[in-house]
ROBAZA-841750 format. One record per residue: x negated, y negated, z negated of N, C-alpha, C in turn; residue in three letters. Coordinates in pm, whole numbers, padded with zeros to 5 digits, always signed. Last residue first. Example, Ala and Ser with C-alpha at 12.3 -4.5 7.8 and 13.67 -1.06 7.14 Angstrom:
! residues 2
-01285+00225-00708-01367+00106-00714-01290-00003-00787SER-01319+00569-00780-01230+00450-00780-01320+00330-00780ALA
***
This chain:
! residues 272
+02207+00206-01279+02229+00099-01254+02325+00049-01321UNK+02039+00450-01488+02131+00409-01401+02135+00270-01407UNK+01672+00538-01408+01782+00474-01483+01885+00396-01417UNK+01465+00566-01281+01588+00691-01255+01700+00622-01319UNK+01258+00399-01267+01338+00373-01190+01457+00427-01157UNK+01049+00513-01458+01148+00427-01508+01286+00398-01374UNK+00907+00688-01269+01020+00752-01361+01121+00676-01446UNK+00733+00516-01204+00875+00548-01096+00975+00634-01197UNK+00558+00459-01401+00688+00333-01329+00790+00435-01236UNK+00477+00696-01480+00596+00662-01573+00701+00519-01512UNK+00331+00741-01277+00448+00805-01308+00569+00738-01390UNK+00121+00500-01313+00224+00525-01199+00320+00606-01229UNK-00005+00462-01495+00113+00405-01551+00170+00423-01420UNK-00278+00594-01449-00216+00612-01591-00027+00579-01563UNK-00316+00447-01172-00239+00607-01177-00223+00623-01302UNK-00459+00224-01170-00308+00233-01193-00249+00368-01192UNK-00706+00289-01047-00680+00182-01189-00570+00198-01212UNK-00707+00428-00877-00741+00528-01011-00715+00412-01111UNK-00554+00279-00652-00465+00422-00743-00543+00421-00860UNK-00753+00100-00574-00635+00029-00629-00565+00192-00709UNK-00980+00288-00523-00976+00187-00607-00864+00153-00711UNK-00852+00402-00318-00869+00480-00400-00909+00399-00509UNK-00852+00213-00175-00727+00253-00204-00771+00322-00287UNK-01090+00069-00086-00981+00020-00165-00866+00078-00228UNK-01199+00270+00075-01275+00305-00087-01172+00188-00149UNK-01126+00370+00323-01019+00400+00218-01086+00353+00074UNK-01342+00275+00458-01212+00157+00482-01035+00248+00346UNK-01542+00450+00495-01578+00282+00392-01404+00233+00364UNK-01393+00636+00614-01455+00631+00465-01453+00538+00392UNK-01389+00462+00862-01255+00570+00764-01326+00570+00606UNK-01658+00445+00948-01563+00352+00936-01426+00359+00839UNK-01748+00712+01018-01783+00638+00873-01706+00507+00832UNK-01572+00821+01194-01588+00878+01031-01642+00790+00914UNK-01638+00608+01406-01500+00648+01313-01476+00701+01177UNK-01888+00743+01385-01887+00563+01358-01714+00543+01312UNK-01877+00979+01522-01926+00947+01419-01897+00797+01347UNK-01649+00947+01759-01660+01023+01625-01724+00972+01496UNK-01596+00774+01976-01730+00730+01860-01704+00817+01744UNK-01466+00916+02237-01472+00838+02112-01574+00924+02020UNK-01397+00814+02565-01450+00905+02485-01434+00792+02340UNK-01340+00676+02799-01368+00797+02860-01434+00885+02758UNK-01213+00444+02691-01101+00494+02782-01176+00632+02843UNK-01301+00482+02305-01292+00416+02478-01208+00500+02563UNK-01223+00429+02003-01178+00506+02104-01174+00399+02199UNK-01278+00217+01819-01428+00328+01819-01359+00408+01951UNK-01116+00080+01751-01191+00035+01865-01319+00100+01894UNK-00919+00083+01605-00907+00186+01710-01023+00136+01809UNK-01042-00020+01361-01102+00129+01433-01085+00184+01521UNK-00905-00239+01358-01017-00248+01390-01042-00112+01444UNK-00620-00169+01283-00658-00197+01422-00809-00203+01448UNK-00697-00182+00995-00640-00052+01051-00631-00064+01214UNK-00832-00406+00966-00938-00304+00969-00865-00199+01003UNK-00776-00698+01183-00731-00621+01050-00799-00499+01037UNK-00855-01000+01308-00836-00903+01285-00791-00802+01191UNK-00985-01228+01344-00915-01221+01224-00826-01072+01263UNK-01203-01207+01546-01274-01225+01383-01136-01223+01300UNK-01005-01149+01756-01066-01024+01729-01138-01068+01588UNK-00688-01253+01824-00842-01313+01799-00931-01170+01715UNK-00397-01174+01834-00519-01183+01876-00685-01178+01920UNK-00193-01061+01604-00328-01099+01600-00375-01109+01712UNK+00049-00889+01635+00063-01035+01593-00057-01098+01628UNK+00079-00619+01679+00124-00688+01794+00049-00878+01767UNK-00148-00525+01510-00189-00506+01632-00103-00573+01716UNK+00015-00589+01280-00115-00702+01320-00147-00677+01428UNK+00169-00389+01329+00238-00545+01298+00172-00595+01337UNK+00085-00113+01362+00178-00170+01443+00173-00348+01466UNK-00070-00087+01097-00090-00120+01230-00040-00166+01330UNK-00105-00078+00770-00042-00096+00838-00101-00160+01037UNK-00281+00008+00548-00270+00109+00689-00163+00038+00769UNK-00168-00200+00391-00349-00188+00430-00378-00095+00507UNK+00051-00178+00361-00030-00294+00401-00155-00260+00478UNK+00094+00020+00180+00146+00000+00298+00069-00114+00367UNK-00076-00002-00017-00090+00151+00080-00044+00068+00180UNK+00006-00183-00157-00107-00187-00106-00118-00109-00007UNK+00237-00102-00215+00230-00213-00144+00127-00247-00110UNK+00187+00144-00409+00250+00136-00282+00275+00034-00165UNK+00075+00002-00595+00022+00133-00540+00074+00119-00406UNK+00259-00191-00705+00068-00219-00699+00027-00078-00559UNK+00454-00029-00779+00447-00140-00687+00327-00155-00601UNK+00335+00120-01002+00380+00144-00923+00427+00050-00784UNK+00261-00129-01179+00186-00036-01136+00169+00016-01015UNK+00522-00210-01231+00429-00310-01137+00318-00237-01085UNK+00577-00038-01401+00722-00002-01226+00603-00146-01160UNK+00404-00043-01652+00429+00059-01505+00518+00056-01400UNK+00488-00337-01687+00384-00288-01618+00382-00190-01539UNK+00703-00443-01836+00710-00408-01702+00606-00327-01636UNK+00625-00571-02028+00702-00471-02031+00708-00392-01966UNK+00509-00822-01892+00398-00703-01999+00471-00577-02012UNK+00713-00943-01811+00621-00898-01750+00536-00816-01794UNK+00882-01012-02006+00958-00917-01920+00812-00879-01851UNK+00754-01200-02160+00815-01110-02254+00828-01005-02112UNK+00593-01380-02053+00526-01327-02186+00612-01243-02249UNK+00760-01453-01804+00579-01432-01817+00533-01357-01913UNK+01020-01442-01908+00954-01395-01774+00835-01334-01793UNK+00989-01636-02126+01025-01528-02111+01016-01415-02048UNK+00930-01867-02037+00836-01784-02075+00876-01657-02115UNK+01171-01926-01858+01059-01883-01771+00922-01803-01852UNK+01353-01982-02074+01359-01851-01933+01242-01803-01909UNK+01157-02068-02349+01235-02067-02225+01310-01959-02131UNK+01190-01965-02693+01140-01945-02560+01211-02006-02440UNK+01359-01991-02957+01300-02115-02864+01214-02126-02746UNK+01393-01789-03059+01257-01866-03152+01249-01977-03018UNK+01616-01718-02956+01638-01754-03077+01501-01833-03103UNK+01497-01590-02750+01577-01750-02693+01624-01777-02827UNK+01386-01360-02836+01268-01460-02756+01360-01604-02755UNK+01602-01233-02907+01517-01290-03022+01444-01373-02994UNK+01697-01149-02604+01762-01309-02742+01709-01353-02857UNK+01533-00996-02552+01557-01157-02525+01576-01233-02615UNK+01549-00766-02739+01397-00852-02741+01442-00977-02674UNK+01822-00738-02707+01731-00785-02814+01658-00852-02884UNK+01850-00572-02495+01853-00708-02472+01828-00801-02627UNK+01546-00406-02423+01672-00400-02495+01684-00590-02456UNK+01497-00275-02087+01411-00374-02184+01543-00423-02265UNK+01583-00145-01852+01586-00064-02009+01494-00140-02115UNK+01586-00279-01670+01734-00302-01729+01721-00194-01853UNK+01365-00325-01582+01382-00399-01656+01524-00435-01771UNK+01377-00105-01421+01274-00087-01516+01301-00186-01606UNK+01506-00163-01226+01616-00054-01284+01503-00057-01419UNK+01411-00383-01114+01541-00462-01139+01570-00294-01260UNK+01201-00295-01007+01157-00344-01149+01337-00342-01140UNK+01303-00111-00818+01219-00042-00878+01217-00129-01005UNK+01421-00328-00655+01499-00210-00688+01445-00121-00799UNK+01167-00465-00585+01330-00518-00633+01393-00409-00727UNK+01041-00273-00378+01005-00322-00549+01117-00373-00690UNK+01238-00247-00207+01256-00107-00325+01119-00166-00422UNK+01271-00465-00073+01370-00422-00124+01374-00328-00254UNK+01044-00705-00091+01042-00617-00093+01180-00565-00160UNK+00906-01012+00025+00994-00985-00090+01018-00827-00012UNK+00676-01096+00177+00671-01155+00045+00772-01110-00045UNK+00650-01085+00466+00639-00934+00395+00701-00991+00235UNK+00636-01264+00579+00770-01173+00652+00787-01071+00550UNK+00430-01420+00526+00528-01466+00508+00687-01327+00469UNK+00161-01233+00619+00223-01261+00484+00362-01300+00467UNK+00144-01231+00914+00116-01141+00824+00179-01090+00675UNK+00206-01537+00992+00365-01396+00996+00300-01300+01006UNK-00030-01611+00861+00132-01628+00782+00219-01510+00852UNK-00205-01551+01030-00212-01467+00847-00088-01528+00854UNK-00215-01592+01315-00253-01664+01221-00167-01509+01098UNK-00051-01504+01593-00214-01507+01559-00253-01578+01433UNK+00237-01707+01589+00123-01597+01650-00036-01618+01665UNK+00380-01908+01481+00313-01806+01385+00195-01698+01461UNK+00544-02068+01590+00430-02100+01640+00337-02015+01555UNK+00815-01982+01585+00767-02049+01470+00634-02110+01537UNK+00870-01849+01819+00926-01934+01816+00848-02020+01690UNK+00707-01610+01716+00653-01665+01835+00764-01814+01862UNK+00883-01490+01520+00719-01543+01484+00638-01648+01620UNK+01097-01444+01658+01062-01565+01541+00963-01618+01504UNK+00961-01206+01741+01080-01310+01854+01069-01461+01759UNK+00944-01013+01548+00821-01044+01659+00881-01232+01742UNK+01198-00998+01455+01081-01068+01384+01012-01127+01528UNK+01295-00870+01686+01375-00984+01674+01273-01113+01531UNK+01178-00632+01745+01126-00742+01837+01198-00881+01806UNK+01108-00515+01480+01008-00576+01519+01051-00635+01604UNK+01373-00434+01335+01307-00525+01310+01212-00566+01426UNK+01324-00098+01425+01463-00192+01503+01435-00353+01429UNK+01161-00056+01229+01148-00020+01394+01210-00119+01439UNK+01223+00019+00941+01121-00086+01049+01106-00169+01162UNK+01616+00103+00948+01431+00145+01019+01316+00002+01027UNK+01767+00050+00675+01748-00032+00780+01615+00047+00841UNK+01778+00108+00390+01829+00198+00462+01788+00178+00603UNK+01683-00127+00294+01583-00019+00266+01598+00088+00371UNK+01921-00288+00263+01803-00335+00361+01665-00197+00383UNK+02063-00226+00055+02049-00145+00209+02013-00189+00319UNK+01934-00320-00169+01960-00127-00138+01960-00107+00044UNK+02066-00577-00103+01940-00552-00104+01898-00398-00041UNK+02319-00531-00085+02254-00600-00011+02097-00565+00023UNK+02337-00452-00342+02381-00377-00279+02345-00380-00125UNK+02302-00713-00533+02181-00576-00505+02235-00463-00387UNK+02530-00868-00454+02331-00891-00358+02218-00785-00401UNK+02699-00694-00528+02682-00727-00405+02552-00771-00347UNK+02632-00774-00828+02669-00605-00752+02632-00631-00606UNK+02667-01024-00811+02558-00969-00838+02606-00800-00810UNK+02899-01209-00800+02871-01141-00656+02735-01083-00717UNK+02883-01401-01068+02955-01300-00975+02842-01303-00871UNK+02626-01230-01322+02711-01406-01283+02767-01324-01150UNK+02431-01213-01555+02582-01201-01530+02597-01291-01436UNK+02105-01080-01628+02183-01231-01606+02314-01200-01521UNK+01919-00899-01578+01936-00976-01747+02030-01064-01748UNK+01928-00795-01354+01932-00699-01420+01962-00772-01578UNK+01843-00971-01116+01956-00933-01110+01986-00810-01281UNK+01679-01122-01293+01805-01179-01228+01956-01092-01218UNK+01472-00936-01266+01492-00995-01351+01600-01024-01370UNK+01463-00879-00990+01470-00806-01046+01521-00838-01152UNK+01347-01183-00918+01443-01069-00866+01515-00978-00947UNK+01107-01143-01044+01182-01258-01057+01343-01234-01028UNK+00926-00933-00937+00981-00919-01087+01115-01037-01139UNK+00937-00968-00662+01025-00845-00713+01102-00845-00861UNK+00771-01149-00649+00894-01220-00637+00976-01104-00672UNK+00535-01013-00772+00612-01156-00837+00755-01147-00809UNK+00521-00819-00586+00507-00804-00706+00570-00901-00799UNK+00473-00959-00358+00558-00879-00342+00586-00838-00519UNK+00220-01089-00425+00349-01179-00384+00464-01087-00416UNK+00026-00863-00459+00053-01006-00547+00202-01075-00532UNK+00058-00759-00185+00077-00726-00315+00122-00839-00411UNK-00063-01042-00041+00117-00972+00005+00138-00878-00111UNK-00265-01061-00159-00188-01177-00113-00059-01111-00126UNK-00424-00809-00111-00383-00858-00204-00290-00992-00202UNK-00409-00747+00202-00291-00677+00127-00306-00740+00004UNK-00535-00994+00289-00417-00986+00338-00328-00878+00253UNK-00844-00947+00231-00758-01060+00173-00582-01039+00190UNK-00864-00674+00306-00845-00672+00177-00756-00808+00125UNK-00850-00748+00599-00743-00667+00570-00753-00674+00375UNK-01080-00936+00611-00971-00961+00639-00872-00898+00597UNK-01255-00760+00527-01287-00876+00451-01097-00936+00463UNK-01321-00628+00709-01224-00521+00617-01205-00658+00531UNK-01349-00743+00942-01188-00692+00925-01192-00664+00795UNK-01592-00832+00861-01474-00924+00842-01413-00848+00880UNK-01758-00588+00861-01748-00642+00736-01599-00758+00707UNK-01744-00551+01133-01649-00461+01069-01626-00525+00927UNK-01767-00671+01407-01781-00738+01279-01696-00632+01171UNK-01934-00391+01611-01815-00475+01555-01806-00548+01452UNK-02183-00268+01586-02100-00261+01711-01966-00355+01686UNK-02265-00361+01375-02366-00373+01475-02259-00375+01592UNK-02131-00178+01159-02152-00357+01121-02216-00364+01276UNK-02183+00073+01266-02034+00039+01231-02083-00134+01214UNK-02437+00158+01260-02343+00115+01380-02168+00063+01396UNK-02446+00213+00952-02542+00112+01087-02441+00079+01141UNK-02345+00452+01000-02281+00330+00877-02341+00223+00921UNK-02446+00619+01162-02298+00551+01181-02274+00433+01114UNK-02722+00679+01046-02662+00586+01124-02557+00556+01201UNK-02757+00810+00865-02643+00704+00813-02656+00607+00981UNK-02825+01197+00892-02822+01060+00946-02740+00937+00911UNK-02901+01534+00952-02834+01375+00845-02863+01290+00928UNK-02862+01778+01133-02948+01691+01133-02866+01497+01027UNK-02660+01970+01023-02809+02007+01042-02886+01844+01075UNK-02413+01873+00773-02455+01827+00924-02630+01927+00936UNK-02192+02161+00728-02285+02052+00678-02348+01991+00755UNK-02071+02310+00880-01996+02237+00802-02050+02096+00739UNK-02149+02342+01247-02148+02399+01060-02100+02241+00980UNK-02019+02440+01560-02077+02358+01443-02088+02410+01280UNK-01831+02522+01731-01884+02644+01639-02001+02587+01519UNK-01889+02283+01953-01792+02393+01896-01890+02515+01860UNK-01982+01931+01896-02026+02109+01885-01948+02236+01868UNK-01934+01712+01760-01847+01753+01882-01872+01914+01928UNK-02083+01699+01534-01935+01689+01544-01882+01739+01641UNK-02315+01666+01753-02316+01787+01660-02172+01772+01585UNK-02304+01451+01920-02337+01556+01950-02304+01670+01863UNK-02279+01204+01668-02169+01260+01746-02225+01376+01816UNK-02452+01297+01378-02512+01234+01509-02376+01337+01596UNK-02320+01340+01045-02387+01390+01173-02381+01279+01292UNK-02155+01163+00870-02333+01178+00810-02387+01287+00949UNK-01909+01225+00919-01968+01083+00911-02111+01085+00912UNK-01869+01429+00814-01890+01400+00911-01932+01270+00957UNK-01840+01456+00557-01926+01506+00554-02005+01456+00711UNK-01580+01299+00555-01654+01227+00483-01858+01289+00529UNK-01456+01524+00709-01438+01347+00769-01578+01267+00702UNK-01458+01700+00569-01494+01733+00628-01520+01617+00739UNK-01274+01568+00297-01420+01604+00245-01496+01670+00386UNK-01002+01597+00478-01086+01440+00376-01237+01466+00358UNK-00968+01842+00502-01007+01775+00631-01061+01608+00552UNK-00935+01922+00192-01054+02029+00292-01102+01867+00459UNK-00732+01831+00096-00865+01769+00052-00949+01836+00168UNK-00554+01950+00134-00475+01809+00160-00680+01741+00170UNK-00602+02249+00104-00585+02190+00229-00541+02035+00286UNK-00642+02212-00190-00720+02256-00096-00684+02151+00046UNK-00326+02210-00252-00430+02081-00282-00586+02071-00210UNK-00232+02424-00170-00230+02287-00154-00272+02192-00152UNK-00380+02578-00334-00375+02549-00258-00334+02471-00174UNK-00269+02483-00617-00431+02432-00600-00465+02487-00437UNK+00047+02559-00592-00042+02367-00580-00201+02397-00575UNK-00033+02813-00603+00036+02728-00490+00016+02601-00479UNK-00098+02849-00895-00198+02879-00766-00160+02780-00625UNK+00074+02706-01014-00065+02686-01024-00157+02680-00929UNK+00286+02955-00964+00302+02814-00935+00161+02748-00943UNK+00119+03128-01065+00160+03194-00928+00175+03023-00910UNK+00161+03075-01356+00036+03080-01284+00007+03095-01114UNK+00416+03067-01379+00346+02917-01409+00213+02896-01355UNK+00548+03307-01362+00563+03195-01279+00484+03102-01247UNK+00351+03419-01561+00327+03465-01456+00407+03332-01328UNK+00511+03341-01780+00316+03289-01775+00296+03356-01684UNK+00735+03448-01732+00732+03304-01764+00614+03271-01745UNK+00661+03707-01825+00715+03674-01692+00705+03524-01665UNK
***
């Protein structure tokens, strides 16, 4: 009965899994037809007539190479950052006593609770007082500390024995190399995990750059595409291929870090 659950369960995720993959691998296939035949009702699956010339018309009709040039510089920056200042954070609050620390993680926690949403016009409002509009900083700046990275290393770091410190501040380590050469290597999978998700977010992010940016060469590649939709039709094909090229980072950034993704979020169950 038990090897009947497990297989019935089996089945249900590989359908699932079907239908998460079926419209990905029908995007990808699509990309490779001439818009006429995408748009075809009763079309076939495979294109009848191939063609890369979307992938053409994608560099030709738009600097596409600099958005994506643009959007890659912008989520590693803000990864990177978000990642540091989490572990520093984190650190702090999880190896080091001192009052009101309940309170500034609690602080923190429920900045998470907070919508996006209700942020943008009072950011948006600062960025334009700063003289920030249209430039990479109130891209980067706004983003540089993260509640649930925080939250994620601060619970990963609180199962690093305290041990290993004090043996590190017995042989005469600093704080800071401590940081670098003892808490950071430890850490990896909840950075992993970080890695994953702060990229994701970034790098589909639209709303932000579409209000902040301007100037069409600094652009971002999740706004770039909406520029395959005109006001009396859209560039199917040149979308498809645009989509394709523009996820090969992400799938990048996961298969290097999916070994140690579970185990970072599974570090994060640990009580506070």
């Amino acid at each position: 009965m038990k090897q009947v659950k497990v297989i019935l369960f089996n089945l249900i995720l590989l359908a699932f899994s079907i239908l998460t993959v079926v419209p990905f691998v029908w995007m990808l296939v699509s990309s490779f037809k001439p818009n006429s035949e995408i748009v075809k009702i009763g079309g076939s699956f495979l294109p009848d007539t191939f063609t890369i010339q979307n992938y053409i018309n994608v560099q030709e009709r738009f600097d596409f190479l600099r958005m994506f040039g643009n959007s890659l510089f912008v989520a590693v920056v803000v990864t990177g950052t978000v990642i540091y200042t989490s572990a520093i954070v984190g650190f702090a609050l999880a190896k080091y006593t001192f009052k009101g620390r309940e309170f500034i993680f609690g602080m923190i926690l429920g900045t998470m609770m907070i919508p996006w949403a209700v942020t943008i016009i009072p950011r948006y409002d600062m960025i334009v007082n700063f003289g920030w509009l249209d430039s990479y900083i109130a891209l980067i700046l706004p983003s540089i500390f993260s509640g649930f990275g925080i939250f994620l290393l601060r619970q990963n770091i609180m199962t690093i024995p305290d041990d290993v410190i004090e043996a590190a501040r017995m042989d005469g380590a600093t704080e800071w190399y401590i940081f670098h050469r003892v808490i950071l290597p430890m850490s990896r999978n909840a950075i992993s995990s970080i890695a994953i998700f702060q990229f994701l977010w970034v790098w589909e992010d639209f709303l932000w750059p579409y209000l902040i940016i301007n100037t069409q060469s600094k652009q971002l590649i999740a706004v770039g595409l909406k520029l395959f939709s005109g006001q009396y039709g859209t560039d199917y094909g040149g979308l498809f291929a645009a989509t394709a090229i523009s996820i090969i980072p992400v799938i990048i950034v996961y298969v290097t870090f999916q070994k140690r993704f579970i185990a970072g979020i599974s570090g994060a169950a640990v009580k506070g």
